[in-house]
C-alpha positions as CSV (number, residue, x, y, z in Angstrom):
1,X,17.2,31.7,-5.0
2,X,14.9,30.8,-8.0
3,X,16.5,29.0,-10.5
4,X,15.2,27.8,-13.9
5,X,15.5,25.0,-15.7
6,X,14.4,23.1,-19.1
7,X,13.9,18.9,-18.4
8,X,15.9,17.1,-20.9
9,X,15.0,13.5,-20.3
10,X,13.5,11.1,-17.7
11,X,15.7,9.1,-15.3
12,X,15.7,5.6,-14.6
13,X,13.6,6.9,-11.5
14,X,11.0,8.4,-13.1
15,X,12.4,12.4,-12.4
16,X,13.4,14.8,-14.7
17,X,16.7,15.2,-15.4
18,X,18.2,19.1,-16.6
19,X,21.6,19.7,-17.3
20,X,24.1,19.6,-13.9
21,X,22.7,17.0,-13.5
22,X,19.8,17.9,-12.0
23,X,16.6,16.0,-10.9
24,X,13.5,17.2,-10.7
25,X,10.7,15.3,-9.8
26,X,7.1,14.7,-11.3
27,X,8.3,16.6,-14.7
28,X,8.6,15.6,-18.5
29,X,10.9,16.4,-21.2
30,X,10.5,19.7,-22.7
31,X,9.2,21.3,-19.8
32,X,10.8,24.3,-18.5
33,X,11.0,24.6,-14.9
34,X,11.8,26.6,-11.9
35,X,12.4,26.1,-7.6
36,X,14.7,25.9,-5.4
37,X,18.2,23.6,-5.6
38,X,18.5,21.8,-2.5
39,X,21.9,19.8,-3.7
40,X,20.9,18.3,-6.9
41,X,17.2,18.3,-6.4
42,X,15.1,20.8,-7.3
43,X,12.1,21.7,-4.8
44,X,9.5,24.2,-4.6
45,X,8.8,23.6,-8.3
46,X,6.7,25.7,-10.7
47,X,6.0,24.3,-14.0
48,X,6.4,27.3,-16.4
49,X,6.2,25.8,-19.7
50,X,4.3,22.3,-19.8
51,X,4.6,19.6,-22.0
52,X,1.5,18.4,-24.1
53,X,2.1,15.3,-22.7
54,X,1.2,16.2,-19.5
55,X,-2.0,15.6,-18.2
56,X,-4.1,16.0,-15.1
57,X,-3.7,13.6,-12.4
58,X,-6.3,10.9,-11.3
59,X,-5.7,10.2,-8.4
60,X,-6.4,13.3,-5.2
61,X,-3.4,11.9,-3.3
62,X,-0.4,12.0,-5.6
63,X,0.9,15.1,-4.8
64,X,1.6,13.8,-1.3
65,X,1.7,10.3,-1.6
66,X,4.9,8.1,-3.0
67,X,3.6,5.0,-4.6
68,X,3.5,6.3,-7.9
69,X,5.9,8.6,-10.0
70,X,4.1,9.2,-13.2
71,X,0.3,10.0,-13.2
72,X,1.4,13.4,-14.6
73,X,2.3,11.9,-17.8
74,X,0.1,10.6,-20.4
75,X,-0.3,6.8,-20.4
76,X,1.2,6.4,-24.3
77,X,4.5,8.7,-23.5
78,X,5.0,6.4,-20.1
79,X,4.3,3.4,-22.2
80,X,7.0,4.5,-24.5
81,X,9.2,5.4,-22.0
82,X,9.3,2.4,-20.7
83,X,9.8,0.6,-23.7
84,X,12.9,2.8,-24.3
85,X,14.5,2.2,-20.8
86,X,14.6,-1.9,-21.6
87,X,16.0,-0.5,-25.4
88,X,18.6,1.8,-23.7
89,X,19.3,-0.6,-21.2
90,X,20.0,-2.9,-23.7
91,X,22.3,-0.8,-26.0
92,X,24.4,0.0,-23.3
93,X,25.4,-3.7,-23.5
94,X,26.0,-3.1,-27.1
95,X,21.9,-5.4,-27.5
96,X,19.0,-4.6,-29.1
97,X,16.1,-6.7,-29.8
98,X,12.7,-7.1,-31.2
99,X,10.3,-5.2,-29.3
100,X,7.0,-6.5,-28.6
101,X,4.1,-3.2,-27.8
102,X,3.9,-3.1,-23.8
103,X,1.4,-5.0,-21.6
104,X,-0.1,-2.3,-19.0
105,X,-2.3,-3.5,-16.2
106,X,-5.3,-2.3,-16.2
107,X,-5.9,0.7,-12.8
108,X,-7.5,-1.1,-9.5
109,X,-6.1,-4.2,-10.4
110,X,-3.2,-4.3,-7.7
111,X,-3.9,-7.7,-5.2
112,X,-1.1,-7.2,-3.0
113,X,0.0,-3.7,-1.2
114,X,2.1,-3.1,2.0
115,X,0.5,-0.7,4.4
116,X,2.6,1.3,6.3
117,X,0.6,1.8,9.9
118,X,1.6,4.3,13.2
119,X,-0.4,4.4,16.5
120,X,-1.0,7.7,17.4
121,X,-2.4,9.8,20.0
122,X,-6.0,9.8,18.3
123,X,-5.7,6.5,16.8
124,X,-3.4,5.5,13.8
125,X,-2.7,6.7,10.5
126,X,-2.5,4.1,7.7
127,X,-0.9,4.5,3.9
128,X,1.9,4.7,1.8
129,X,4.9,6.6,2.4
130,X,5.5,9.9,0.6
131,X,8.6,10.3,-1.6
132,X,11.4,9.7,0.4
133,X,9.5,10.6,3.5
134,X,8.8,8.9,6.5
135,X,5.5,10.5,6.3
136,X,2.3,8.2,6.0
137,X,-0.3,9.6,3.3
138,X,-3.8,8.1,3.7
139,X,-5.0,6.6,0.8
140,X,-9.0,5.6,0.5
141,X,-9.2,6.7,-2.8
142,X,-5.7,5.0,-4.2
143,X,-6.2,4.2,-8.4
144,X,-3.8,1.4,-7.5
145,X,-5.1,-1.2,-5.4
146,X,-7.9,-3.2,-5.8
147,X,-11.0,-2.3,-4.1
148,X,-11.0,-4.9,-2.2
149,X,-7.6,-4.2,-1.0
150,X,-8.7,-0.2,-0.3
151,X,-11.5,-1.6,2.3
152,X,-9.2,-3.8,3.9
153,X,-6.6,-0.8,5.2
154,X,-8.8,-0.6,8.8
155,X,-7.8,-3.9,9.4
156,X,-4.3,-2.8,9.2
157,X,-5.7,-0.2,11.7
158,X,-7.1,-2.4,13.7
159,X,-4.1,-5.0,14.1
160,X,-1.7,-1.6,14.7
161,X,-4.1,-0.9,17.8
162,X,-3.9,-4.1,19.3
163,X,-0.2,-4.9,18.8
164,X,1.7,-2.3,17.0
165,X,4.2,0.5,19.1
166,X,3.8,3.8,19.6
167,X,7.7,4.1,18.4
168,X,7.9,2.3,15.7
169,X,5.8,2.0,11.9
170,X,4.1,-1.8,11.3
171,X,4.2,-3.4,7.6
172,X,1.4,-4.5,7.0
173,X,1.2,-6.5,3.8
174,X,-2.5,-7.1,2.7
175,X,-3.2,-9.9,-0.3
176,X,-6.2,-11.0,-1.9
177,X,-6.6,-14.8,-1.8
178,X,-9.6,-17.3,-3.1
179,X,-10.1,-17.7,0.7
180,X,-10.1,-14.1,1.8
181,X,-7.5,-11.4,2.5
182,X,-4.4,-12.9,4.0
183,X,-2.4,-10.4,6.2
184,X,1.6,-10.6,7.2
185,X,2.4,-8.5,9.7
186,X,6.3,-7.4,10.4
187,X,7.7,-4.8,12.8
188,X,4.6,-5.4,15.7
189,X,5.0,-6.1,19.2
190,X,6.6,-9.4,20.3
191,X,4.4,-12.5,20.5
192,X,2.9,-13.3,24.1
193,X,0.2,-14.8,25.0
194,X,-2.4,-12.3,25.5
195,X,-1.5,-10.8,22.1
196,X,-1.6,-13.9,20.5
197,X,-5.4,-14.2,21.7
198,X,-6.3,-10.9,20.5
199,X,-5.2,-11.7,17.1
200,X,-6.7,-14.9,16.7
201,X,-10.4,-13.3,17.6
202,X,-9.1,-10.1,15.3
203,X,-8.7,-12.9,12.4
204,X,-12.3,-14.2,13.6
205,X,-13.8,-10.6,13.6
206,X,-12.5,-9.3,10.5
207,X,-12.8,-12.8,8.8
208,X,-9.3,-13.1,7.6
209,X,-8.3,-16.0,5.1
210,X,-5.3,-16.2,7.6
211,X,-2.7,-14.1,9.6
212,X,0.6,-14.0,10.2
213,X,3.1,-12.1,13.2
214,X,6.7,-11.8,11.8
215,X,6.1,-15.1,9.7
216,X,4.3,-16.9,12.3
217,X,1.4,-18.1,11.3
218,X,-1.7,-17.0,14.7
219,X,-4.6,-18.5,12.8
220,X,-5.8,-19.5,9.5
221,X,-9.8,-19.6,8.7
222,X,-9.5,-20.9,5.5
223,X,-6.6,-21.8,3.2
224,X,-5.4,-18.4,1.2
225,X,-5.2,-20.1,-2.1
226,X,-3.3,-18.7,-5.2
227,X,-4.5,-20.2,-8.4
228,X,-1.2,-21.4,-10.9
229,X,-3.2,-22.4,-14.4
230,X,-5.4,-25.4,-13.1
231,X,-3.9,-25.8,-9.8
232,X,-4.5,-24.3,-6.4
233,X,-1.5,-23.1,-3.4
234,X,-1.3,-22.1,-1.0
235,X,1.8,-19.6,-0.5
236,X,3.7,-19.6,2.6
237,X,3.1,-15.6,4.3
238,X,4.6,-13.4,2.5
239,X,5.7,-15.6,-0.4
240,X,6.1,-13.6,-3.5
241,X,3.9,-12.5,-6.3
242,X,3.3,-11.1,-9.3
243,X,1.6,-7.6,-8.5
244,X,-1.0,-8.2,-10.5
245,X,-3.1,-11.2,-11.7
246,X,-3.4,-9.1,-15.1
247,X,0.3,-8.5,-15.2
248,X,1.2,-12.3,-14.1
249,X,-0.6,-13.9,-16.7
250,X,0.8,-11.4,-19.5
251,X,3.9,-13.0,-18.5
252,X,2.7,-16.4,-18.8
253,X,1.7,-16.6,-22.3
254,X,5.3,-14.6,-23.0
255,X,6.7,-17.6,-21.4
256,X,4.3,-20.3,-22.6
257,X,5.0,-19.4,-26.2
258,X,8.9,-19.1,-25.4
259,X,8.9,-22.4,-24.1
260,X,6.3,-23.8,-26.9
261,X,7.3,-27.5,-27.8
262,X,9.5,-28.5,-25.2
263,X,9.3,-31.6,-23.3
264,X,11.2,-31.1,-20.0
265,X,11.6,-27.8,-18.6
266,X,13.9,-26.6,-15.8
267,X,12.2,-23.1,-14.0
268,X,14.6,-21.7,-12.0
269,X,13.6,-18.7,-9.0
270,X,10.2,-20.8,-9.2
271,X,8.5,-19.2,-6.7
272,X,5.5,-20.9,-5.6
273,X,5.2,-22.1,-9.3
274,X,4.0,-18.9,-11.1
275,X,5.3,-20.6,-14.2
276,X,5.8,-23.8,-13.1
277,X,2.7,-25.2,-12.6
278,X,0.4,-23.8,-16.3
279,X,4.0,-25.3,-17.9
280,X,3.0,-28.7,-16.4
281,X,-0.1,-28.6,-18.7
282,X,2.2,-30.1,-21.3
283,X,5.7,-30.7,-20.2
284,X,7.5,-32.6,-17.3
285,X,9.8,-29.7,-14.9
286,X,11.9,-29.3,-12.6
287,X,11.1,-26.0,-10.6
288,X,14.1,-25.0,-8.4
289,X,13.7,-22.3,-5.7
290,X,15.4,-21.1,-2.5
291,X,12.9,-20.7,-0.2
292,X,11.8,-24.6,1.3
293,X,8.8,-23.6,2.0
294,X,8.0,-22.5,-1.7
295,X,8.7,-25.5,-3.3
296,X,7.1,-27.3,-0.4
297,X,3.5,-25.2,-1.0
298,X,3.5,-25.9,-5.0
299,X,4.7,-29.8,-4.3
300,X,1.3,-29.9,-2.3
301,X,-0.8,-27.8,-4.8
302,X,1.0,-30.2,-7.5
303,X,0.2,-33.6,-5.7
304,X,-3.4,-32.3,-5.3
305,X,-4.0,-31.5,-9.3
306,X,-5.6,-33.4,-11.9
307,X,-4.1,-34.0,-15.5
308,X,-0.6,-32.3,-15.1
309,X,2.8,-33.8,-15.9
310,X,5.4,-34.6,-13.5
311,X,7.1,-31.5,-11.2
312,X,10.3,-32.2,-9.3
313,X,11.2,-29.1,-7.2
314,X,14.5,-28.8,-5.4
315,X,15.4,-26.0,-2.6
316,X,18.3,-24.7,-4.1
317,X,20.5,-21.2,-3.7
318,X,21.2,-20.0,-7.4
319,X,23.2,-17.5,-6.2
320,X,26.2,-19.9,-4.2
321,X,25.1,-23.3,-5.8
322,X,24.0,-22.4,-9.7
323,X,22.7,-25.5,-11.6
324,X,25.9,-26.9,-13.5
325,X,25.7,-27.9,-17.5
326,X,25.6,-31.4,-16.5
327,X,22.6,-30.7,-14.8
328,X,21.2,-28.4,-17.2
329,X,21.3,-30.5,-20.6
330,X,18.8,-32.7,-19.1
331,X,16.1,-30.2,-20.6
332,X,14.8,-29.0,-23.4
333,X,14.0,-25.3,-22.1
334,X,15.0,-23.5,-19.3
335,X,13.1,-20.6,-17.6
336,X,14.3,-17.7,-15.2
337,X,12.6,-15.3,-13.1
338,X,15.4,-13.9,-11.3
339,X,15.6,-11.1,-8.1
340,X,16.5,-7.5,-9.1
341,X,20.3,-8.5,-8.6
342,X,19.6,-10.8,-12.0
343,X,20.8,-14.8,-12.1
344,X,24.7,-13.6,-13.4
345,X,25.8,-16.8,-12.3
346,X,23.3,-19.3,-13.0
347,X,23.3,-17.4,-16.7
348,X,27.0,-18.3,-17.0
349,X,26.0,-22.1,-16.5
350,X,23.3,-21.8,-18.8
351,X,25.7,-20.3,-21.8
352,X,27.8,-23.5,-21.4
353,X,25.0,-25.5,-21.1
354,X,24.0,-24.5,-24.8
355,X,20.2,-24.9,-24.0
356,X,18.3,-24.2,-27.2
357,X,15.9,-22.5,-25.5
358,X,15.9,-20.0,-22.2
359,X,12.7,-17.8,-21.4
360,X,14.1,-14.7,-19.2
361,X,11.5,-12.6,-16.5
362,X,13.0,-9.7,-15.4
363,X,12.3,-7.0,-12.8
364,X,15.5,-5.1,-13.9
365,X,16.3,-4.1,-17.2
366,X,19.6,-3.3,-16.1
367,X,20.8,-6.7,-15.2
368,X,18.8,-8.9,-17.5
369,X,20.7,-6.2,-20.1
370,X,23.8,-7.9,-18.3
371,X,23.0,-11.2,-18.3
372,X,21.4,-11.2,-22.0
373,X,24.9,-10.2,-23.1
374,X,26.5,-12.8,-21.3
375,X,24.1,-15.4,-23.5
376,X,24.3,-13.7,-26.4
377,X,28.4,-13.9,-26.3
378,X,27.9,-17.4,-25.9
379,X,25.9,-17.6,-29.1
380,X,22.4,-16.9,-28.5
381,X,19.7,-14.9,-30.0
382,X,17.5,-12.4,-28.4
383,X,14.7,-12.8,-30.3
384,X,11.9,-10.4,-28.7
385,X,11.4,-8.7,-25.5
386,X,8.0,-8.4,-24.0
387,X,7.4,-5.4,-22.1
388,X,5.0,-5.8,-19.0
389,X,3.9,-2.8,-17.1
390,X,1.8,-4.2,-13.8
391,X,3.1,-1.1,-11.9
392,X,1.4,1.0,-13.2
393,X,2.3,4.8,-13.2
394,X,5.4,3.9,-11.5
395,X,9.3,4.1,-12.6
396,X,9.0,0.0,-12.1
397,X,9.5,-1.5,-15.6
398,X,9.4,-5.6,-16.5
399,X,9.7,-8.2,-19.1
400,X,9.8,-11.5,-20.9
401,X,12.4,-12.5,-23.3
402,X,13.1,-15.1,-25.5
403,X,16.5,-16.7,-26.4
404,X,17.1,-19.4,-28.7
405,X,20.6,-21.1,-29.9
406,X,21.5,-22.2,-33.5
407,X,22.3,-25.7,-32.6
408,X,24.7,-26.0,-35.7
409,X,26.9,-23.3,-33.6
């Protein structure tokens, strides 16, 4: 039966929300709808009465296709909205803070995606996912991804032929590197001989900066380098980072002016040395990360740069074995660029520490809302929150903060 239905607000997700609750997807507030309730989801929707921030889509495969949530909406209401989910997220914690206008990468501008691949009978079919679906959408004309990144899907086709199943969907995640596109490939067909042939002349053909089976490395033309300020890594497969080059650097002068004056910094979830490594430009740190192979890639880009100041890294789990105070009041600054789960223990450490100075990356409003409070009990400042939007048109919302400590408390 036909129900209708009047949006009152956006969830966390990106869908509307009416009163039940219930969630309706790819609507805006104001907008009175009608469909189907399937649960608490709303399908077969008409839009009756739209909202005048609604405007026509960009991109020909968003109806079907589930990497973005929000091309309906105009890009000021999602940039507001997003500034408001940090703000509610923070009130909820009984915070609020200085906010900074958002930081929205720019469309194309996406260097990384995962491409979801299935052999079929004809061939394969290569995409995103729709919403919620196990369904594969093609995407050649995606708004997202660089262009680059768009001509590169047949050579997810082209490694699904040669060693993906028939049963089963391959990840193929696709980066754009100094050397060339780098590939990791999970979910394929086990390593034997014969297939491990056919992918080193695949990385010949297709002239591949590298490739990688399951995080083994079949061959490597030239070095996939990353660029960190001055200095050059190369990331281990499949290593994190920032979305966007637009988006990471937006975070980097966030954190550069956070950290302004200090003389040893302590950067803690380093990474590969996102921040590390332009910090170096003019202060000695110590980047702690718990992958090995991380802090062994930006040790090497580190070793092999001109004019920077000294970087220590340590392999370290922040989540069982947090850096202590003793540790901690070796430094002037500290930074944090946490997981979704947030650093709720390493925070705890840092508030005894009494730092006078912590810059905070989130991915999660939600639990850098938790951990702020955490500081902010401890007598801390939130000064200003940075909004960074580098995925785009999506319900995915991140930041820079600042935090500062009266050192007379």
């Amino acid at each position: 039966m036909t129900q209708q239905h009047t949006i009152i607000r956006l969830g966390h997700q990106g869908d509307g929300i009416a009163d039940g609750p219930i969630y309706v997807p790819r609507t805006l507030p104001g907008e009175v709808v009608s469909g189907t309730l399937n649960g608490q989801v709303l399908a077969d929707i008409r839009v009756e009465t739209p909202s005048d921030q609604r405007v026509k889509v960009p991109c020909r495969h968003y109806k079907a296709c589930g990497g973005c949530q929000l091309q309906h909406a105009a890009d000021e209401f999602v940039a507001d909205w997003k500034v408001e989910v940090v703000r509610n997220a923070l009130a909820a914690q009984g915070l609020d803070a200085p906010m900074r206008p958002i930081h929205t990468s720019p469309e194309y501008s996406r260097r990384r995606a995962t491409i979801a691949v299935r052999r079929t009978k004809k061939g394969t079919l290569a995409g995103f996912h729709g919403r919620a679906s196990d369904t594969i959408t093609e995407i050649p004309d995606c708004h997202l991804l660089h262009p680059s990144l768009t001509r590169a899907i047949p050579v997810a086709e082209a490694l699904a032929l040669l060693g993906g199943s028939r049963k089963g969907v391959l990840a193929v995640t696709l980066t754009l590197s100094e050397g060339g596109l780098d590939v990791a490939v999970k979910g394929g067909k086990p390593l034997d001989g014969p297939l491990e042939m056919a992918l080193a002349q695949a990385t010949e053909h297709h002239g591949l900066a590298r490739l990688s089976w399951d995080d083994e490395v079949i061959a490597m033309r030239t070095p996939p380098v990353q660029h960190f300020g001055p200095v050059g890594v190369v990331p281990p497969p499949g290593a994190f980072l920032q979305a966007t080059k637009d988006g990471e650097q937006a975070l980097l002068r966030a954190i550069t002016e956070a950290t302004q004056g200090a003389k040893r910094i302590v950067d803690l979830f380093a990474g590969c040395g996102t921040f590390s490594l332009p910090l170096a430009q003019s202060a000695e740190v110590h980047a702690v990360e718990g992958e090995a192979e991380m802090t062994k890639a930006m040790d090497q880009g580190w070793r092999k740069a001109q004019g920077l100041k000294q970087v220590t890294t340590e392999a370290r789990d922040l989540f069982r074995r947090p850096l202590m105070p003793d540790e901690l009041k070796k430094f002037d600054a500290a930074v944090l660029d946490p997981p979704r789960a947030g650093a709720e223990a390493q925070v705890a450490e840092l508030a005894q520490a009494r730092r006078l100075v912590i810059a905070y990356v989130s991915c999660n409003p939600v639990t850098f809302a938790r951990d702020a409070k955490i500081l902010v009990n401890a007598g801390y400042t939130l000064e200003w929150v940075q909004v960074v939007d580098q995925f785009r048109w999506s319900s995915h919302t991140e930041l820079a903060a600042r935090f500062t400590l009266n050192p007379k408390l």
